[in-house]
PyMOL Python script that loads the backbone (N, CA, C, O; Angstrom):
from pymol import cmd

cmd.read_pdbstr("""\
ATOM      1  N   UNK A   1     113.328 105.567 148.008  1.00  0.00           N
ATOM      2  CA  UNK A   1     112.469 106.663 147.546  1.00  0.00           C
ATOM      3  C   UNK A   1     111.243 106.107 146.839  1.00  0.00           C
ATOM      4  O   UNK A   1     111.265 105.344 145.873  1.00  0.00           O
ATOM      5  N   UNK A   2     110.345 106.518 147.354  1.00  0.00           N
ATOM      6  CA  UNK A   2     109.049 106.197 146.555  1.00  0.00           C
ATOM      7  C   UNK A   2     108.312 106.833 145.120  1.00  0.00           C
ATOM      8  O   UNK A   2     108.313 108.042 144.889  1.00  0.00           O
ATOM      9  N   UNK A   3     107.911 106.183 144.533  1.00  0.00           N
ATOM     10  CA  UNK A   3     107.600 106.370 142.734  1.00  0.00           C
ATOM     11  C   UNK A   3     106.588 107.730 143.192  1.00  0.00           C
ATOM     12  O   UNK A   3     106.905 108.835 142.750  1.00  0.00           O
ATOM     13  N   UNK A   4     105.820 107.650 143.756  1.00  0.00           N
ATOM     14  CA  UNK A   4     104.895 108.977 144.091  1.00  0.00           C
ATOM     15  C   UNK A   4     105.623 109.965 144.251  1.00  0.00           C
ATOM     16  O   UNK A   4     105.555 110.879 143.429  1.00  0.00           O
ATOM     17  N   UNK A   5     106.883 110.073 145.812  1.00  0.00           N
ATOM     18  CA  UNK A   5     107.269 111.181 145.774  1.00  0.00           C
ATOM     19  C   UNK A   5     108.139 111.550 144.360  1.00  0.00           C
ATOM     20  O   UNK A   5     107.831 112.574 143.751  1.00  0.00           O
ATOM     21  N   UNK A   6     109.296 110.635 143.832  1.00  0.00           N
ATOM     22  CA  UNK A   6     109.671 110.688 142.803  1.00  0.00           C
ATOM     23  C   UNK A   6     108.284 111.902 141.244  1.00  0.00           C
ATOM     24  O   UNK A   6     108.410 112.808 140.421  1.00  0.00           O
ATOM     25  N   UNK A   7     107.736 111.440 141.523  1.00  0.00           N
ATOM     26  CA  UNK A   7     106.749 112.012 140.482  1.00  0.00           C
ATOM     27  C   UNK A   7     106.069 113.260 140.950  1.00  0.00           C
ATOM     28  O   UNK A   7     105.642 114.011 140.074  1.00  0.00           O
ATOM     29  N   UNK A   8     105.953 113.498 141.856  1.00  0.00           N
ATOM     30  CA  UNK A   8     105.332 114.394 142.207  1.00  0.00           C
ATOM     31  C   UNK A   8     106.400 115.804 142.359  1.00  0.00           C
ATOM     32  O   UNK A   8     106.050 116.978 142.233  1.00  0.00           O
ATOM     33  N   UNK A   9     108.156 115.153 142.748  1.00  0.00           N
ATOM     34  CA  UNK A   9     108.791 116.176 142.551  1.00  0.00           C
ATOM     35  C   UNK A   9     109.382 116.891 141.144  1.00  0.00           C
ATOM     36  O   UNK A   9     110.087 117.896 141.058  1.00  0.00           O
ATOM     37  N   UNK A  10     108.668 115.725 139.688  1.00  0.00           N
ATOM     38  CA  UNK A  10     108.837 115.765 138.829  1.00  0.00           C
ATOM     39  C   UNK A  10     108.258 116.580 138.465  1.00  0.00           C
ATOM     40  O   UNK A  10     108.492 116.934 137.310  1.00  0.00           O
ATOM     41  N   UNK A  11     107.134 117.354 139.296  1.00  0.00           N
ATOM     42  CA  UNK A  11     106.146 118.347 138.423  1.00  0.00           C
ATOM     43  C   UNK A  11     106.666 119.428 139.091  1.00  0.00           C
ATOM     44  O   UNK A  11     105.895 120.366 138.890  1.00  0.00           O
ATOM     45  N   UNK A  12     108.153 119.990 140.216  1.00  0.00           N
ATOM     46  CA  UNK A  12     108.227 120.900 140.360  1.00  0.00           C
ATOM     47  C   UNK A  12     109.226 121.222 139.402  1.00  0.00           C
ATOM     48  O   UNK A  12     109.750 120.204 138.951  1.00  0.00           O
ATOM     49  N   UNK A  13     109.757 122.480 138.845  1.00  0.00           N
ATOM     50  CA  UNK A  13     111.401 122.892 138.551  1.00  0.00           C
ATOM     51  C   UNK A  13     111.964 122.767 139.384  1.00  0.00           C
ATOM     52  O   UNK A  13     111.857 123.190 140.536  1.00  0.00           O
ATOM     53  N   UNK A  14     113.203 121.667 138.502  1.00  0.00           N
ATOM     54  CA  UNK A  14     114.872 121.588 139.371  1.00  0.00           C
ATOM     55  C   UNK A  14     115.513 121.728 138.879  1.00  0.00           C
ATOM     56  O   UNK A  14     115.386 121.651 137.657  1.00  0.00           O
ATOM     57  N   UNK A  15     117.023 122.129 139.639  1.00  0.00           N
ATOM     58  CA  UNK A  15     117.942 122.808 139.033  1.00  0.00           C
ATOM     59  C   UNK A  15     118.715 121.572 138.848  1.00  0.00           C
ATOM     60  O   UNK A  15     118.334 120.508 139.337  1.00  0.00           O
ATOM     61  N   UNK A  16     120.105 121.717 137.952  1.00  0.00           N
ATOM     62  CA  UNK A  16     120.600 120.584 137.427  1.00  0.00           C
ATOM     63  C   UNK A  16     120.951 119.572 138.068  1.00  0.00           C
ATOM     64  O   UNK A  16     120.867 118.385 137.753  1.00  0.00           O
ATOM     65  N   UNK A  17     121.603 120.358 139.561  1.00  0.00           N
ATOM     66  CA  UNK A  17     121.730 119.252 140.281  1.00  0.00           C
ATOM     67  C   UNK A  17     120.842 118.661 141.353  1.00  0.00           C
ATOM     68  O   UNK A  17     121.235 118.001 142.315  1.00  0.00           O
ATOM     69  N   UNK A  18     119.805 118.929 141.112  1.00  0.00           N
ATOM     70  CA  UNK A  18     118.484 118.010 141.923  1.00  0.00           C
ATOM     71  C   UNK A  18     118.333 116.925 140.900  1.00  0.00           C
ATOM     72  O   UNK A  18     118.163 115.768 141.283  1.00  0.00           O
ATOM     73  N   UNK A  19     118.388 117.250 139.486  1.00  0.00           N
ATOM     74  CA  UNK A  19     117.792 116.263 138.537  1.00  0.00           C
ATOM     75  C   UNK A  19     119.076 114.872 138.828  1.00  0.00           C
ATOM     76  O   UNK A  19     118.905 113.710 139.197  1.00  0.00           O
ATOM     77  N   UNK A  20     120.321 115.623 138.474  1.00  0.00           N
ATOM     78  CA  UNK A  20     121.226 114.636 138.539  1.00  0.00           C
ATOM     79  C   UNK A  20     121.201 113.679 139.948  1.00  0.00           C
ATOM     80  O   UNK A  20     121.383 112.464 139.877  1.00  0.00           O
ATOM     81  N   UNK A  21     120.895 114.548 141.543  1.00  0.00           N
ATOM     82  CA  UNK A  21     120.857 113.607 142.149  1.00  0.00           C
ATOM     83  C   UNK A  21     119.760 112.502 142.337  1.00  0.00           C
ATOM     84  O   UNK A  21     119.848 111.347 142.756  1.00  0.00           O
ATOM     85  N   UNK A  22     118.547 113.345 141.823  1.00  0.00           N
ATOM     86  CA  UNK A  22     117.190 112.155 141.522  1.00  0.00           C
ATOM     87  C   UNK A  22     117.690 110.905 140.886  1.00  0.00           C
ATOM     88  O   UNK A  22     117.393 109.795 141.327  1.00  0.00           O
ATOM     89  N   UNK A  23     118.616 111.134 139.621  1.00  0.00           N
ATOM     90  CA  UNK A  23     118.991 110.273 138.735  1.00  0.00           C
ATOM     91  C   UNK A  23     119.992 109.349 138.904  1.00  0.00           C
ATOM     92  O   UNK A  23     120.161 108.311 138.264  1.00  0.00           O
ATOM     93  N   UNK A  24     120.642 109.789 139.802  1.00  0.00           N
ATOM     94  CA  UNK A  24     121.802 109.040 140.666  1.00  0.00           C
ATOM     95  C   UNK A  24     121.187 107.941 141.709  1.00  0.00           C
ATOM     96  O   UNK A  24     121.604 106.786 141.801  1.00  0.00           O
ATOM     97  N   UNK A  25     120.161 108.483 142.448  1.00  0.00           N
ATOM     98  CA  UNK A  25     119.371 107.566 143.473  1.00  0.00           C
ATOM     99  C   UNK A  25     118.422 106.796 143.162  1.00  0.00           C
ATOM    100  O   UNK A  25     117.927 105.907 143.855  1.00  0.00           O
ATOM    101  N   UNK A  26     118.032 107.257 141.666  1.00  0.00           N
ATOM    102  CA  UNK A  26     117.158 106.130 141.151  1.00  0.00           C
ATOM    103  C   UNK A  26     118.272 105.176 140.693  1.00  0.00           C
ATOM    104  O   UNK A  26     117.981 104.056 141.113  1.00  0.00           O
ATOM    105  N   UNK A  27     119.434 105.152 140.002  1.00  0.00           N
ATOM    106  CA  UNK A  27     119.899 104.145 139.327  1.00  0.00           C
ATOM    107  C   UNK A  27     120.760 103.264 140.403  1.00  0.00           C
ATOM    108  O   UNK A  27     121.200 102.179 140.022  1.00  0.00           O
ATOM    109  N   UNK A  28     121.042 103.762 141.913  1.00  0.00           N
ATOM    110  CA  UNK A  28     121.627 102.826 142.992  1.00  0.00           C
ATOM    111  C   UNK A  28     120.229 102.255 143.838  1.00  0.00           C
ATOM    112  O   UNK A  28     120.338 101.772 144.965  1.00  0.00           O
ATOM    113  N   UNK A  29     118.938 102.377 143.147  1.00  0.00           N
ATOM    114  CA  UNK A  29     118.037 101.131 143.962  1.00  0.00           C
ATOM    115  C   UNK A  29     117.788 100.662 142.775  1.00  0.00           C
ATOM    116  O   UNK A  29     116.799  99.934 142.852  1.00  0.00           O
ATOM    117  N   UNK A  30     118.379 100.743 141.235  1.00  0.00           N
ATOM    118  CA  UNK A  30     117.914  99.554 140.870  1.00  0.00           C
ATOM    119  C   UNK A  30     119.283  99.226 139.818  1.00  0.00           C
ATOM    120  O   UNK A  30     119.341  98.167 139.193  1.00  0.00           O
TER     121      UNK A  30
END
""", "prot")
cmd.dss("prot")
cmd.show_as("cartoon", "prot")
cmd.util.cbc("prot")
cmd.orient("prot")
């Protein structure tokens, strides 16, 4: 996943579990 799209979906509202899976897929690429 790329830092742009990452950020850019940061400026929409998500529900808990969009955040959690953002947060899940950021912490298994790094």
């Amino acid at each position: 996943m790329k830092d742009e799209l990452f950020l850019r979906g940061a400026q929409v509202p998500m529900t808990k579990e969009a955040v959690r899976a953002l947060a899940l897929a950021k912490l298994e690429l790094h």
